[in-house]
N, C-alpha and C positions, 0 to 999 in steps of 0.2 A: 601456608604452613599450619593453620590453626585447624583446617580441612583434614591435610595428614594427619596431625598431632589427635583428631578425634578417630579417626577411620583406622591410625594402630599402624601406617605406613611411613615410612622414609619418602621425604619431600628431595628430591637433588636439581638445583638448578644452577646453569653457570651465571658466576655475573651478572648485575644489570647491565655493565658498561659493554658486553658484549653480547648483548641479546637486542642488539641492532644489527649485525652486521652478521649476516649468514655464516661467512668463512671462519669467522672468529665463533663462533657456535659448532660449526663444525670441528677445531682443532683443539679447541677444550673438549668435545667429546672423544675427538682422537688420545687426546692428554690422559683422560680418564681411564679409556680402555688401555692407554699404553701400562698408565698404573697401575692398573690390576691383574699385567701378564699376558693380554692378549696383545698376539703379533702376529704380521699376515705377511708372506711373500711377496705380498702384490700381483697375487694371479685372479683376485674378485673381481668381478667385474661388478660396473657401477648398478646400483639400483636407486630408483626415487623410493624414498619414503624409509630407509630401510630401518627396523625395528632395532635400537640400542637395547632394549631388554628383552631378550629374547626366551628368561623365563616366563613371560606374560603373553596369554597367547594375543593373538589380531584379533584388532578391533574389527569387527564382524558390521556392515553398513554401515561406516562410520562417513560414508560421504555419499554424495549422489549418485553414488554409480556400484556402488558397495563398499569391500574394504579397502583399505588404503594401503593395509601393510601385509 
């Protein structure tokens, strides 16, 4: 937070008590997009990694093999 708070950016993270448990990070993210309007048919199909803010572009070799998202 102290990182955000100098670099001028919004820190968002769910929960500590659910930043164990994958599925429970996943549905609070679902939680959030539902909150702010987005809604999907259910015709996406799955992707690893998929970018939650999609203003920001992909991290560019963010891993051994290049980007991730």
């Amino acid at each position: 937070q102290q990182v955000s708070a100098a670099m001028k950016v919004r820190f968002v993270a769910p929960p500590l008590a659910l930043c164990t448990d994958n599925a429970a990070m996943i549905a609070c993210a679902a939680a959030e997009l539902y909150r702010l309007g987005q809604r999907d048919d259910m015709h996406l199909s799955a992707r690893p990694r998929w970018p939650l803010d999609t203003r920001q572009p992909s991290l560019i070799g963010a891993g051994k093999k290049g980007p991730k998202a």
